[in-house]
C-alpha positions, 0 to 999 in steps of 0.5 A: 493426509490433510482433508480438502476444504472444498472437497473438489478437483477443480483447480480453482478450489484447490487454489482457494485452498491455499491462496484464500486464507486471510491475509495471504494474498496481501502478504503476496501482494507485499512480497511482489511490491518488493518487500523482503524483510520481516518488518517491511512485509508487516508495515504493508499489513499493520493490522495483522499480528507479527504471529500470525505473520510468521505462521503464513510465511512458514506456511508459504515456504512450505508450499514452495510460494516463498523461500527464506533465506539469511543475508551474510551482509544484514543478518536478518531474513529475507524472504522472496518468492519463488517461479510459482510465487511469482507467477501470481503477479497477473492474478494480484494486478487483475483482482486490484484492477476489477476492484479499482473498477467495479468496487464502492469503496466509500465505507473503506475510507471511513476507518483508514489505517494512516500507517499503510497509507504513508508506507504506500506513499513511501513506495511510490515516492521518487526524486527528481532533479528539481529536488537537488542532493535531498527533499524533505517533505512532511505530512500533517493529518489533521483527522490523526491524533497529535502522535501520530499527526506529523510525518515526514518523507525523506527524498534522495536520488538513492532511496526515499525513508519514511521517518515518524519523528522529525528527522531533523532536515530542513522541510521543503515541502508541506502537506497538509490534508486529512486521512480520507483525501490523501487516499482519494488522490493517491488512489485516484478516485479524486483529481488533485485539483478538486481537492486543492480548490475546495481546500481540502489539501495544501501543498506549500514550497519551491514552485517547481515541486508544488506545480505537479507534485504527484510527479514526484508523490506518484499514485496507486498503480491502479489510479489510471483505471476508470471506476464504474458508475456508482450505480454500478459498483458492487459492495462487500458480502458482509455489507449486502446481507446487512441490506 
């Protein structure tokens, strides 16, 4: 019989038990946003190791959270959650919104993943009329080195692609910022307008599309949610035993 971590009864110890070891609840968080292959789950945590991603999934499955199986029509597996699994969505969407709320956020922003940010991007993205059959829209980052500086998203009425090389369609749109205020209006924590009048970003192309981009761009689904006053906010442990 396993040895309890916490050694306790109450069923918030036992929860942690299963649910607090690292990367897990962003592995749920990935499976609740729709990602069922493999390399989808991991693009959502880039900096985990594709081992170490495995072993949760296995570890999930186990715990009767997720259930593997193979698609006759692809071949790969997919993974889902299961009734138990997917009751954690109110735990998910409430611990991201007392986050959005009550978090300082500022030392994130100084070491961010570009990857995560434009898969995000990727999942928020939608067509609409106004862009026709197809709209290209590429990314260029001034603050990412040059191979990774160009991104370019690829709109259709189906599906929205993320591509790493020019996909060779002509652009319609162009986005040109830096990592750190791209995150800040996607998340919402800076309006759009602020940032495109102090020059920080720019967005060139068909007036009906650059007029209200986030429109089609879309936001966090946390960007409504007010933030507290700095004074406020509260910081990660690690920062406050810094202090």
């Amino acid at each position: 019989m396993k040895e309890s971590i916490y050694g306790q009864y109450c069923p918030i110890a036992i929860s942690l038990e299963l649910l607090g070891g690292r990367w897990t609840m962003l592995i749920i968080r990935e499976l609740i946003d729709g990602s069922s292959r493999f390399n989808d789950i991991h693009r959502g945590v880039p900096l985990m190791s594709r081992s170490l991603l495995s072993t949760r999934l296995k570890e999930l499955e186990v715990a009767k959270l997720v259930s593997r199986t193979h698609s006759a029509q692809s071949g790969h597996a997919e993974y889902s959650l299961t009734e138990g699994g997917r009751s954690l969505l109110s735990v998910v969407v409430a611990v991201g919104k007392w986050g959005q709320e009550w978090l300082n956020k500022s030392p994130h922003l100084d070491d961010i993943d570009g990857g995560y940010l434009m898969w995000n991007i990727r999942k928020t993205s939608t067509w609409i009329e106004e862009m026709g059959p197809r709209a290209v829209v590429r990314f260029e980052y001034s603050d990412w080195d040059e191979d990774h500086r160009f991104h370019w998203l690829v709109i259709e009425e189906s599906a929205t692609d993320l591509c790493y090389i020019d996909p060779g369609h002509e652009v319609d749109v162009w986005i040109s910022t830096d990592l750190r205020t791209m995150v800040e209006v996607w998340m919402g924590w800076r309006p759009l307008r602020d940032a495109l009048d102090a020059g920080d970003i720019s967005i060139d192309g068909p007036r009906n599309l650059v007029r209200d981009p986030l429109r089609w761009i879309g936001q966090s689904p946390l960007a409504g949610i007010r933030q507290r006053p700095t004074h406020d906010q509260v910081g990660r442990i690690v920062e406050a035993i810094r202090a």
